[in-house]
C-alpha positions as CSV (number, residue, x, y, z in Angstrom):
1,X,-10.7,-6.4,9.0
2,X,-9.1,-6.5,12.3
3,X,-5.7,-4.6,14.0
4,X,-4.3,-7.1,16.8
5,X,-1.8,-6.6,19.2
6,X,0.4,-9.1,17.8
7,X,3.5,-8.2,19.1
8,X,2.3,-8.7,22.4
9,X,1.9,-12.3,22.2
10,X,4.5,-13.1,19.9
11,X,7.6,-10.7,21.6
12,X,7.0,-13.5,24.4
13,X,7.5,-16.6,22.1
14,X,10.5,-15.4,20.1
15,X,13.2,-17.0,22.0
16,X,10.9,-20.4,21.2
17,X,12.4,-20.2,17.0
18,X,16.1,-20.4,17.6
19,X,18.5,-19.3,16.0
20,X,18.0,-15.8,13.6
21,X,18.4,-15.8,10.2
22,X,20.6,-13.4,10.1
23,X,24.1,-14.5,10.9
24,X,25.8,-11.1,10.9
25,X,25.1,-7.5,10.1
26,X,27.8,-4.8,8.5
27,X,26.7,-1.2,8.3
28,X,27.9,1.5,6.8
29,X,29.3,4.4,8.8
30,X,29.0,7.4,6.5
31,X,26.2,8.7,4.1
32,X,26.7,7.3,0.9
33,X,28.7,5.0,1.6
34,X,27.6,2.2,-0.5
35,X,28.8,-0.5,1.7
36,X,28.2,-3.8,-0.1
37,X,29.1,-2.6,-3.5
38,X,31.4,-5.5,-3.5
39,X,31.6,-8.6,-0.8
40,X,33.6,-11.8,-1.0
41,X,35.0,-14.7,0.7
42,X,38.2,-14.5,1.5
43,X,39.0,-18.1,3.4
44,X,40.7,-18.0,6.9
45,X,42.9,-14.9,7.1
46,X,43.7,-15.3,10.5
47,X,43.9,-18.6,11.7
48,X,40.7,-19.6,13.4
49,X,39.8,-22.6,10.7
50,X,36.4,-20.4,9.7
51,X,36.6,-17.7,6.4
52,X,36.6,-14.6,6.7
53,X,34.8,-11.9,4.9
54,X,35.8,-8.6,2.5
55,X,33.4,-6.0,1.6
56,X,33.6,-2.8,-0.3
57,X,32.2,0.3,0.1
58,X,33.2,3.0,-2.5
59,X,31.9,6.4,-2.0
60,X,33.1,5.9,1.6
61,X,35.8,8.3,2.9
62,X,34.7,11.1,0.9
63,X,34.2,9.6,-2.3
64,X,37.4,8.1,-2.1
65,X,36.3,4.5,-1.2
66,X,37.4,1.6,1.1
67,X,37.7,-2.2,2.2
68,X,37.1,-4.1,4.9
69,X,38.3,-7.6,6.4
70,X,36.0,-8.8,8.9
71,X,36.3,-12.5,10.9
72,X,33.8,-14.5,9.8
73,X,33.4,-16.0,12.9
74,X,32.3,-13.4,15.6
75,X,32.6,-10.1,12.4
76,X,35.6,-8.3,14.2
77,X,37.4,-6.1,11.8
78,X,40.6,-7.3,10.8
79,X,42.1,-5.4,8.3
80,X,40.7,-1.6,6.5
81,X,42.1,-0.3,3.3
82,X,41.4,2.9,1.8
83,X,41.4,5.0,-1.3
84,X,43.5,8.2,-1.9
85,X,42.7,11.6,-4.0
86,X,44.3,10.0,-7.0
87,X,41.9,6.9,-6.3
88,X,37.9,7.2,-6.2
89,X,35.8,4.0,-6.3
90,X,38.5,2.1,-4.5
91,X,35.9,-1.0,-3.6
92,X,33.8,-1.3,-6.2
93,X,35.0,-4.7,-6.6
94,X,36.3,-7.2,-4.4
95,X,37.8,-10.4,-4.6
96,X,39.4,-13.8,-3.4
97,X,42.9,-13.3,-4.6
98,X,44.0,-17.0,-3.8
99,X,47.2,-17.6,-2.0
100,X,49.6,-14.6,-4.2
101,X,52.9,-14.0,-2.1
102,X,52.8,-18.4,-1.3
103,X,52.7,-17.5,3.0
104,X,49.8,-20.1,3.6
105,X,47.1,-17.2,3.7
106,X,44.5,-16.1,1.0
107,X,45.1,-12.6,-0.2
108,X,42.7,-10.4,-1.3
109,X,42.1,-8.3,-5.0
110,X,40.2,-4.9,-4.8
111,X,39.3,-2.6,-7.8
112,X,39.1,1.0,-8.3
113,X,38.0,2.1,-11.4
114,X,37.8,5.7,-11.1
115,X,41.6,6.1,-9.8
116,X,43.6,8.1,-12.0
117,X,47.0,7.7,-10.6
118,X,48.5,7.3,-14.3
119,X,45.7,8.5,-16.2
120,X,42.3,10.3,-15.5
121,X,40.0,7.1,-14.5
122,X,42.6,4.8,-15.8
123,X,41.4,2.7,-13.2
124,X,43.7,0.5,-10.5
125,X,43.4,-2.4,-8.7
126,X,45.5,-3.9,-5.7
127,X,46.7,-6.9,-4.2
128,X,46.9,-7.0,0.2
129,X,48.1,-9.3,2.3
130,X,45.4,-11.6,4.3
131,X,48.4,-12.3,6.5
132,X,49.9,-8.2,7.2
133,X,47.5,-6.6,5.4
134,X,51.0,-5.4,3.4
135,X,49.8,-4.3,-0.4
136,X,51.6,-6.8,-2.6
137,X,50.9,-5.5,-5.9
138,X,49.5,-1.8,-7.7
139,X,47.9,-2.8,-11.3
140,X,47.1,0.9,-12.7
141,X,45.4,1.8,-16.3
142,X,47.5,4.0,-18.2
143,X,44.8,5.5,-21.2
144,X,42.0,8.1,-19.9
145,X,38.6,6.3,-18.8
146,X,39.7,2.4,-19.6
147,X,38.2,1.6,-15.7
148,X,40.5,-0.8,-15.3
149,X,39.4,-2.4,-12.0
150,X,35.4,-2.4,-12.7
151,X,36.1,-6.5,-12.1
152,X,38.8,-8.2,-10.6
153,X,39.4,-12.0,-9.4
154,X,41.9,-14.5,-8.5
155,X,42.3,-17.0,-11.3
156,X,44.7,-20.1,-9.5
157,X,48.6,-20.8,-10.7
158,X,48.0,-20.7,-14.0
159,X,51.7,-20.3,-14.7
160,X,52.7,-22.7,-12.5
161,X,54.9,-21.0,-10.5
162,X,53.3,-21.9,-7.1
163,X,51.6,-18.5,-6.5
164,X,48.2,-17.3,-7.1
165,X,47.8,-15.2,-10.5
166,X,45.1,-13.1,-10.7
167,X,42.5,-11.0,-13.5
168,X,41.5,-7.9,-14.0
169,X,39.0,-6.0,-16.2
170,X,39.4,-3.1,-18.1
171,X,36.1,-3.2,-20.1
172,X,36.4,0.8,-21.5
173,X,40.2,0.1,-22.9
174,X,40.5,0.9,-27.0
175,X,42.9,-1.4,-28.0
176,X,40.9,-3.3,-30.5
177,X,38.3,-0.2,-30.6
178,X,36.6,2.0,-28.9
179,X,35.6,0.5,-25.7
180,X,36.1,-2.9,-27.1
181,X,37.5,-4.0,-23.2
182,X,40.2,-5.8,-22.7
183,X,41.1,-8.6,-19.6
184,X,44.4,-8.6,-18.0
185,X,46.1,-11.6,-16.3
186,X,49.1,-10.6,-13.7
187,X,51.1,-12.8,-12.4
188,X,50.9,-13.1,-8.7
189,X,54.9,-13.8,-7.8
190,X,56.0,-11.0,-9.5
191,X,52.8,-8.3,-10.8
192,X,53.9,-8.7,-14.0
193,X,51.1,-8.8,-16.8
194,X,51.4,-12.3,-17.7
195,X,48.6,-11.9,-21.5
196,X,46.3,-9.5,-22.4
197,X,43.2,-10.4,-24.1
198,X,41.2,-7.7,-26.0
199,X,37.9,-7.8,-26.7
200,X,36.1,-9.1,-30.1
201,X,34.3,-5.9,-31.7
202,X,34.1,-2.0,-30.5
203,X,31.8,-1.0,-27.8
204,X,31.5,-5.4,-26.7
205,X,33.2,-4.0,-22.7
206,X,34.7,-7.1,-22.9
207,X,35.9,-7.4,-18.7
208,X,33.5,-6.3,-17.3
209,X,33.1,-9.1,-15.5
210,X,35.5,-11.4,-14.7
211,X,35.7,-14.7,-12.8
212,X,38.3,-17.8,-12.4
213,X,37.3,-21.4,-13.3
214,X,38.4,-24.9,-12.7
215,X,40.3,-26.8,-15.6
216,X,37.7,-26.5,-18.5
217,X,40.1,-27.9,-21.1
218,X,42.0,-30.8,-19.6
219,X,45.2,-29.4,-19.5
220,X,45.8,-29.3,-15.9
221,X,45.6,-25.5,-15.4
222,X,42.8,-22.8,-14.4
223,X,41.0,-21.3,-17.2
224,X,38.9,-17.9,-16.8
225,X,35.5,-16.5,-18.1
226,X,34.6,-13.0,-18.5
227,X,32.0,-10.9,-19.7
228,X,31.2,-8.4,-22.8
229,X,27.9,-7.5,-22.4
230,X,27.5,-5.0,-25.0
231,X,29.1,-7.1,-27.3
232,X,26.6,-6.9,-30.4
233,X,27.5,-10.4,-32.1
234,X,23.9,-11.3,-32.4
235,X,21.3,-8.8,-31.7
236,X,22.4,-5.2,-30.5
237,X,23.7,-5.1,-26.9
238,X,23.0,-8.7,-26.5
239,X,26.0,-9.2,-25.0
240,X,28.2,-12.2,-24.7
241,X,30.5,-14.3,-22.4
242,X,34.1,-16.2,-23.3
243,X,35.8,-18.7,-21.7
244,X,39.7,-18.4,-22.3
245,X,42.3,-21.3,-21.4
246,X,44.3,-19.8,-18.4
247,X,47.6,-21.1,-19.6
248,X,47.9,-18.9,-22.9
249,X,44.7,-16.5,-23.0
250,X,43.8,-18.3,-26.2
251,X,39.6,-18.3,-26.4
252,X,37.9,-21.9,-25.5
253,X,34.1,-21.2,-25.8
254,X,32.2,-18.7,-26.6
255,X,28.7,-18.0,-25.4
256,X,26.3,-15.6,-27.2
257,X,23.7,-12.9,-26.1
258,X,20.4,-14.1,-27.9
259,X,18.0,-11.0,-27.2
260,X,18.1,-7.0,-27.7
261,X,19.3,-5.0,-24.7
262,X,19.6,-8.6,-22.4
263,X,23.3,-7.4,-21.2
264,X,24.1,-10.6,-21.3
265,X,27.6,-11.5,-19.7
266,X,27.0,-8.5,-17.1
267,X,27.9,-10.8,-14.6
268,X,29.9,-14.5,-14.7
269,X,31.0,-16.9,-12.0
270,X,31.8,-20.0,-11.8
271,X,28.5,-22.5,-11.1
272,X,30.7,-26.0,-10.0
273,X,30.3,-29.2,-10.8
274,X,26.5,-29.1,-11.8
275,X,26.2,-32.1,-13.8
276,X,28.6,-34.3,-12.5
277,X,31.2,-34.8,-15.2
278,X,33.8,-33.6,-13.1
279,X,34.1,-30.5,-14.5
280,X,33.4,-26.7,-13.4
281,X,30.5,-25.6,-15.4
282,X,29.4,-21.8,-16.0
283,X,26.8,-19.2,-14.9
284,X,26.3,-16.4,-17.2
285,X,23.7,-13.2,-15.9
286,X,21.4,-11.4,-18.0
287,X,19.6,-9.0,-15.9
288,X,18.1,-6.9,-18.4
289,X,16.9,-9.8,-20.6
290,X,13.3,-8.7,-21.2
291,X,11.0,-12.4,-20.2
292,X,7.6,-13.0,-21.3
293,X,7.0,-9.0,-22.2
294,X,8.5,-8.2,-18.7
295,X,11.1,-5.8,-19.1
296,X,14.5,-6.3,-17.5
297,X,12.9,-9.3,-15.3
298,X,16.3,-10.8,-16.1
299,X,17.8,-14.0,-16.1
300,X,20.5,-16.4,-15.3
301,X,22.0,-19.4,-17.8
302,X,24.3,-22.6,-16.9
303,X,27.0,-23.6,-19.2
304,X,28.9,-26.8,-19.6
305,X,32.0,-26.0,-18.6
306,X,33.3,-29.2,-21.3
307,X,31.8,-27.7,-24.6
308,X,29.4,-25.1,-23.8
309,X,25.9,-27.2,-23.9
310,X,23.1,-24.5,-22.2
311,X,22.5,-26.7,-18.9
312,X,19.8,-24.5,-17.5
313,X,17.8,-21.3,-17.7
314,X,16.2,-19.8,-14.6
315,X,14.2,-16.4,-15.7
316,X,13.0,-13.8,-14.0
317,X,9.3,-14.0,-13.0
318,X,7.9,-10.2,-12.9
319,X,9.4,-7.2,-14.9
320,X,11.9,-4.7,-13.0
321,X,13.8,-7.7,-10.8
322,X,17.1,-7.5,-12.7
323,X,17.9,-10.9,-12.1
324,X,21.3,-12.0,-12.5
325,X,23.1,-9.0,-11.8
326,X,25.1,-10.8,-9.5
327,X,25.2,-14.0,-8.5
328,X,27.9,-17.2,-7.2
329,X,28.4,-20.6,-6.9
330,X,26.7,-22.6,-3.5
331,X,27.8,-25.6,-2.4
332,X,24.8,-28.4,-2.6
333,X,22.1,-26.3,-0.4
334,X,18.9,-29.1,-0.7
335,X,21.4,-32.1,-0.5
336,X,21.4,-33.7,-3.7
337,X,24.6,-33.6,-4.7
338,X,25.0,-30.9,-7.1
339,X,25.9,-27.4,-6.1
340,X,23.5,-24.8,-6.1
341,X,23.3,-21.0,-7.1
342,X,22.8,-17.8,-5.4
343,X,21.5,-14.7,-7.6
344,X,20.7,-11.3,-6.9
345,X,17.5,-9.6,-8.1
346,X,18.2,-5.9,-6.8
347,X,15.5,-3.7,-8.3
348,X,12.8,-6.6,-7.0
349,X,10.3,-5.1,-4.9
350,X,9.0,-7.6,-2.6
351,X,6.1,-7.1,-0.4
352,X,5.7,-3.5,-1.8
353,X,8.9,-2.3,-1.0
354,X,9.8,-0.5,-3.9
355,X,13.8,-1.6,-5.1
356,X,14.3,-3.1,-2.1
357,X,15.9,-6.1,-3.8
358,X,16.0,-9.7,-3.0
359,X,18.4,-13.1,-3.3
360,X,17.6,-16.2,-4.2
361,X,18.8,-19.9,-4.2
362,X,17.9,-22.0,-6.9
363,X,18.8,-25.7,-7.7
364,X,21.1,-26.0,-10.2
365,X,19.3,-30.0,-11.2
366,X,16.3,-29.0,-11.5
367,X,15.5,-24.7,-11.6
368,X,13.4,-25.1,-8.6
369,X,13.3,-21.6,-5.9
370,X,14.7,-23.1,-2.6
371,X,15.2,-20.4,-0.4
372,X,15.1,-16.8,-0.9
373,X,16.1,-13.3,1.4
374,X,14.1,-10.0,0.8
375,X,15.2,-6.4,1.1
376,X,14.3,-5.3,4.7
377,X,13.7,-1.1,3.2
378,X,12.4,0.3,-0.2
379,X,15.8,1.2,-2.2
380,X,18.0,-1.1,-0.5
381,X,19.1,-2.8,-3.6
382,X,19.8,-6.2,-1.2
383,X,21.6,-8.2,-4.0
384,X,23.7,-6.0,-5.6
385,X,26.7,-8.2,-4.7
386,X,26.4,-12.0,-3.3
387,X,29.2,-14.3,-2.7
388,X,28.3,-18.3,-1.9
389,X,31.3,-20.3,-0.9
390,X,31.4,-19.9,2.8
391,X,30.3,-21.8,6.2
392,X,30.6,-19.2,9.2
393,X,28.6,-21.3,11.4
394,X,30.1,-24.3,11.4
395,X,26.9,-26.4,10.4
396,X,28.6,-27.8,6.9
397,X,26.3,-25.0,4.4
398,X,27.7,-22.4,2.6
399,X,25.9,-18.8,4.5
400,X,24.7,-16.5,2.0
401,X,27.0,-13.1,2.2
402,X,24.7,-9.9,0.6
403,X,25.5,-6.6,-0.3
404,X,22.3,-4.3,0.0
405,X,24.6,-0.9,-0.8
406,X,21.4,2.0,-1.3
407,X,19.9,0.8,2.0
408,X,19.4,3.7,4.6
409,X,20.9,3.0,8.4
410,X,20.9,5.3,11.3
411,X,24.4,6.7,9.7
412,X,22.1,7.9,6.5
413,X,20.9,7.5,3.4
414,X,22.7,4.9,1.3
415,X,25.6,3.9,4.2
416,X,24.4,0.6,2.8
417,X,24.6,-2.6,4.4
418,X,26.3,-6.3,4.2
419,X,24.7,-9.6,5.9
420,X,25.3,-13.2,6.6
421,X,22.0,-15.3,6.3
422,X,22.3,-18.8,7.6
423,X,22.0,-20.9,4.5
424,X,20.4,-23.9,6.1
425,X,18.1,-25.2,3.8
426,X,14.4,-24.4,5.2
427,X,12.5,-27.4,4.3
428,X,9.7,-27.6,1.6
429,X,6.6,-28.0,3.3
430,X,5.2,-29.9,0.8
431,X,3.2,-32.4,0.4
432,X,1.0,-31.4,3.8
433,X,1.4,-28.1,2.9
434,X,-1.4,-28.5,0.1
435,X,-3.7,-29.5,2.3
436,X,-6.9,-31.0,1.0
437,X,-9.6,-28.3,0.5
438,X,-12.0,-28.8,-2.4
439,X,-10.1,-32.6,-2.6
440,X,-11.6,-34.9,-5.4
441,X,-13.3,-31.4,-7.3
442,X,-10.9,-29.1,-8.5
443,X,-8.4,-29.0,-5.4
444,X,-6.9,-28.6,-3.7
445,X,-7.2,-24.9,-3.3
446,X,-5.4,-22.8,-1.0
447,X,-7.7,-20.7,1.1
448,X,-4.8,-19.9,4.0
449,X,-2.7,-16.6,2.7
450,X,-0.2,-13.5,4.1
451,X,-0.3,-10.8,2.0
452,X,-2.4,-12.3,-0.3
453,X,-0.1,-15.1,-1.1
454,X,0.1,-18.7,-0.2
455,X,4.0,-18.7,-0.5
456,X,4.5,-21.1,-3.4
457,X,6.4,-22.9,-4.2
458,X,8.3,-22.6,-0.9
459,X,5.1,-22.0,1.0
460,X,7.2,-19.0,2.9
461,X,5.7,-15.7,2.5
462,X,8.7,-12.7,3.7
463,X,8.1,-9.8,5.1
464,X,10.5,-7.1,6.0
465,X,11.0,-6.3,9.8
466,X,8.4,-3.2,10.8
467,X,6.4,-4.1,7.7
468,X,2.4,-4.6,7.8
469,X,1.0,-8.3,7.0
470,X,-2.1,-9.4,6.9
471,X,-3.6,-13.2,7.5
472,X,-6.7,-14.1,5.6
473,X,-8.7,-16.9,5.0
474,X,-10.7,-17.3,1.9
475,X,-13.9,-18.4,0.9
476,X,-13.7,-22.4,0.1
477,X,-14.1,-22.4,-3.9
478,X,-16.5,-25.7,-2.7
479,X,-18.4,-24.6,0.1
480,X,-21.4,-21.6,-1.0
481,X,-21.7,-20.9,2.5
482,X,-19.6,-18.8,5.1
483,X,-17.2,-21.3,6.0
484,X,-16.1,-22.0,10.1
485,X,-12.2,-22.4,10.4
486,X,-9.9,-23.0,12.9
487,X,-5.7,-21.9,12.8
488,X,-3.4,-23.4,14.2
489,X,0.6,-21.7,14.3
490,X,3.5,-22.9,15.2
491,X,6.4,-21.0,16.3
492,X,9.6,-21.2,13.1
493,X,9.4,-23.2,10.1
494,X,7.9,-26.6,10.7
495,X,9.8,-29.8,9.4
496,X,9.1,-33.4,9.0
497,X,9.1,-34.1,12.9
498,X,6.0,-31.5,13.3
499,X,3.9,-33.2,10.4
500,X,0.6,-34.9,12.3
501,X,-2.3,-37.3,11.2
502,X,-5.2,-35.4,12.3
503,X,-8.7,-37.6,13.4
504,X,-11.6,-38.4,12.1
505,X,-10.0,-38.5,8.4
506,X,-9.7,-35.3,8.4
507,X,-6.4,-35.0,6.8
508,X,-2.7,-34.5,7.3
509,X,-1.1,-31.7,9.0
510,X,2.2,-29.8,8.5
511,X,2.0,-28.7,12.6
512,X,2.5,-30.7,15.5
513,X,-1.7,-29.9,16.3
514,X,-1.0,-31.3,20.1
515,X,-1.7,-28.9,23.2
516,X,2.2,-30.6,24.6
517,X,3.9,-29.3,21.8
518,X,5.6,-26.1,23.1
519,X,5.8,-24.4,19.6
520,X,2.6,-24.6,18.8
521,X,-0.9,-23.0,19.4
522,X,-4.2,-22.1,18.7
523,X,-4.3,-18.4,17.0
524,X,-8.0,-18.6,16.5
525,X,-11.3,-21.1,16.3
526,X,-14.5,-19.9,14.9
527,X,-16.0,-23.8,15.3
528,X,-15.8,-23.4,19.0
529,X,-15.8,-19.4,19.8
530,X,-15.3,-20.2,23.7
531,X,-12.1,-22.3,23.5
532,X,-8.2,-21.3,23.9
533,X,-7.2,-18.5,21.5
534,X,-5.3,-15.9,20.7
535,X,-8.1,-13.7,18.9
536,X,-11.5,-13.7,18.0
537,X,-12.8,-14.5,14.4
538,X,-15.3,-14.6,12.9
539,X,-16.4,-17.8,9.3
540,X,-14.8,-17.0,6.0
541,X,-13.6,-15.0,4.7
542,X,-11.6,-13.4,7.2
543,X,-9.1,-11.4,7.6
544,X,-6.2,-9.8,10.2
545,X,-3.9,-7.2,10.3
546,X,-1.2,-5.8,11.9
547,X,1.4,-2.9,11.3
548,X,4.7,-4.7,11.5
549,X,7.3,-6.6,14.2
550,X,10.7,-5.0,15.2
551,X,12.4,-8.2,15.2
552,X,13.2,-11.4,13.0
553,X,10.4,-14.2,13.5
554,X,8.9,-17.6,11.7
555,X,5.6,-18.8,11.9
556,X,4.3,-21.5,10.1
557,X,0.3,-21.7,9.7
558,X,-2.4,-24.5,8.7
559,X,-5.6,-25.0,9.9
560,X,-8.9,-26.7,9.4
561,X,-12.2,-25.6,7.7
562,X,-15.2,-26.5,6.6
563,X,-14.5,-26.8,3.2
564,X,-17.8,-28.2,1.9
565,X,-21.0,-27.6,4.1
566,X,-20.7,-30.7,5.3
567,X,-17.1,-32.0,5.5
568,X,-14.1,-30.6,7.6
569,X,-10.7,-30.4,5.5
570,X,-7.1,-29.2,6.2
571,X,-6.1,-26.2,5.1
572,X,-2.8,-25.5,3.2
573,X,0.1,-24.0,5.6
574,X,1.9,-20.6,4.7
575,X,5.2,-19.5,6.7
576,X,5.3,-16.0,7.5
577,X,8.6,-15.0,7.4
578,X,9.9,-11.9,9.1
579,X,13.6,-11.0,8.8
């Protein structure tokens, strides 16, 4: 195995890939901090037809907590809100609050469950201004460690007074037992508590999740979901979620926990239109659902929003991710018309990075992976929080916003982190991506891999800036022999335009395989040792190393081998992914 200096050649190309992936970066100023607890799209707060962003960070100021307002179009801070002695955790949830005091300007909702301005961790949550920054409204618990605050959200008019109402959960209150939970619904005109709603059985923490909905039942106003994820209606700590009519609090669905210890209900949103009856439909998280013996590999479900029906299940595949801890609404990502979901898996551990965490697109139509962002250090927890529904860029796709709150920055341990990933969809690079190697046998096989994998079923490999990789090229599963190769690479992730007939029937390739092309080149050819290269190799199998880039980068790879000992076939292509 071989060390090359990489970084040489490619430092020179990099302005070759366009734009990064990363659209904007918040960090945390303080150890501790845990910014990206909470993060949320706001809408346009101050004018300049692009959303804006909130994010909450609640161990900052000294334990006390805070918020931030940032422009989603060039990330200047508009607006900081903090916690006081009384009011610990102020930020550990964040929220669109809708249009509250009627000015023309979305308002925001933030939660502090640990205040104990009326009662020791009573909880609070508050209602600002997108406009002034002004708080509108102070929602406080008043019975010791009820955490009212853990979830808050902006529910629509749903007492159609022409102003915003909004939720809040308060999933340790005792009303209808000990830590049955309990979801409150203020109005936004006046702060008055507009229902209750209590939840079903003792321990169920019924709120803690909360999140508003479209009109589920037809009766022209916004219902509401929320979570009890201890909620033991079918096995214990199953958990469940309800849908409730937003016009009296009265219960509309509910939607069971099936499995021990799942948590099911630990976090809700609403999923869109996913199946185009014209109605909102419902996500529902699991992340400590236990999947094919994995434990806490977690998973996501997608209700009908019209009677319930179980649309979709998307599971976690290894044990540990913790998928659907948080997770939002997309609008259509892959363009077919249906909107799509963003997930967070925060305890995944992607290329070894232990806890580093990782989000995820998936269609809602079909389940299929379409995109996902890694944790860039081990313990980052990237995914913690995830919000969908805005476009900072201007190119008509939602951008991704991620909370990675237990990632280390130059201002310390755990400052944590928010970012903006660009949510253009990167194309499949199927079919040429298979390539053709042990064709008409058993193939194809894929020979081509970084970091041991071939990247399906995106064909994108990540790997987390400074991080080692390693290129190698397998032993054709048709050829006994050492096999010859050649590797082409092309500089970002290559779409239809680069896809090339190659000669001689050799095959189809996903790279534009032309000298002109100024993307592309030839990393290394073992048929012709003399010729253009960027390295030396030597036939199969073979591999390379190196210790890691300092900056975002794509490269997409295919080449040609010898995959029998007489027949030259494509290889399949693999993305390395650095971000």
């Amino acid at each position: 195995m071989k060390t090359i200096p990489l970084i040489l050649i490619l430092q020179g190309l990099l302005a070759a890939q366009g734009s990064p992936l990363v659209l904007q970066t918040f960090t945390g100023s303080f150890p501790s901090a845990l910014v990206g607890s909470s993060v949320a799209y706001l809408g346009d707060v101050d004018g300049d037809g692009v959303t804006d962003i909130a994010f909450g960070a609640p161990l900052d100021v000294s334990g006390r907590g805070s918020v931030s307002i940032h422009s989603g179009a060039t990330g200047a801070p508009l607006s900081q809100f903090s916690g006081n002695l009384t009011g610990p955790h102020f930020g550990i949830a964040v929220a669109p609050a809708g249009d509250v005091d009627a000015d023309g300007v979305p308002d925001l909702i933030a939660g502090a469950d640990f205040n104990s301005t009326l009662a020791p961790m009573g909880g609070a949550a508050f209602v600002y201004s997108g406009s002034t920054g002004a708080l509108l409204h102070a929602f406080h618990g008043q019975t010791s460690s009820s955490q009212l605050g853990q979830a808050v959200a902006g529910v629509g008019d749903v007492d159609g007074d022409g102003h915003a109402d909004v939720a809040v959960g308060v999933p340790l209150d005792d009303t209808s037992g000990l830590n049955a939970g309990e979801v409150r619904v203020y109005s936004g005109n006046t702060g008055s508590l507009l229902y209750a709603i209590q939840g079903g059985s003792p321990g169920a923490r019924l709120g803690r999740s909360v999140a508003g909905l479209g009109d589920v039942d037809g009766d022209g106003v916004p219902d509401l979901v929320a979570g009890a994820p201890f909620e033991d209606g079918g096995p214990a700590m199953s958990g469940a979620a309800h849908v409730y009519s937003g016009a009296t609090g009265a219960l509309i669905l509910s939607l069971p926990g099936d499995s021990t210890g799942q948590q099911f209900g630990r976090a809700v949103a609403a999923a869109g239109d996913v199946n185009g009856d014209g109605v909102d439909d419902i996500l529902v998280g699991a992340p400590f659902e236990t999947v094919s013996s994995m434990p806490q590999a977690g998973s996501l479900r997608i209700y009908s929003g019209v009677d319930g029906t179980l649309l979709r299940t998307i599971q976690g595949e290894g044990p540990n991710l913790r998928l659907g801890w948080s997770m939002s609404s997309i609008l259509d990502v892959d363009a077919d018309g249906f909107a799509d979901i963003l997930v967070g898996a925060p305890h995944d551990s992607p290329n070894g990075l232990t806890f580093a965490g990782s989000v995820r697109i998936y269609s809602s139509a079909t389940g299929a992976l379409l995109s996902q962002f890694v944790g860039f250090s081990a313990g980052a927890a990237s995914g913690m929080s995830v919000a969908g529904r805005g476009d900072i860029n201007g190119d008509g796709i939602c951008d991704p916003l991620v909370g990675a709150p237990n990632e280390t920055t130059l201002h310390g341990v755990a400052s944590g982190v928010v970012r903006v990933y660009s949510g253009t969809f990167p194309p499949h690079l199927e079919p040429c991506a298979a390539g053709n190697v042990g064709a008409g046998t058993a193939g194809p096989s894929d020979v081509l891999v970084v970091n041991g994998s071939s990247g399906v079923p995106t064909r994108i490999v990540d790997v987390g800036i400074g991080q080692p990789f390693t290129i190698g090229v397998a032993q054709p599963p048709t050829n006994p022999f050492p096999a010859d190769f050649a590797l082409g690479a092309f500089i970002g992730l290559a779409g239809p335009s680069e896809v090339t007939t190659l000669p001689f029937g050799i095959g189809t390739s996903c790279l534009p395989a032309t000298s002109g092309d100024p993307g592309y080149f030839i990393l290394t050819n073992n048929f012709a040792p003399g010729s253009p290269q960027l390295m030396t190799s030597t036939p199969t199998p073979w591999a390379t190393t190196h210790s890691g880039l300092p900056f975002p980068f794509t490269l997409t790879l295919q080449g040609v081998i010898r995959g029998t000992p007489a027949v030259v076939q494509v290889t399949n292509a693999v993305a390395l992914r650095i971000q």
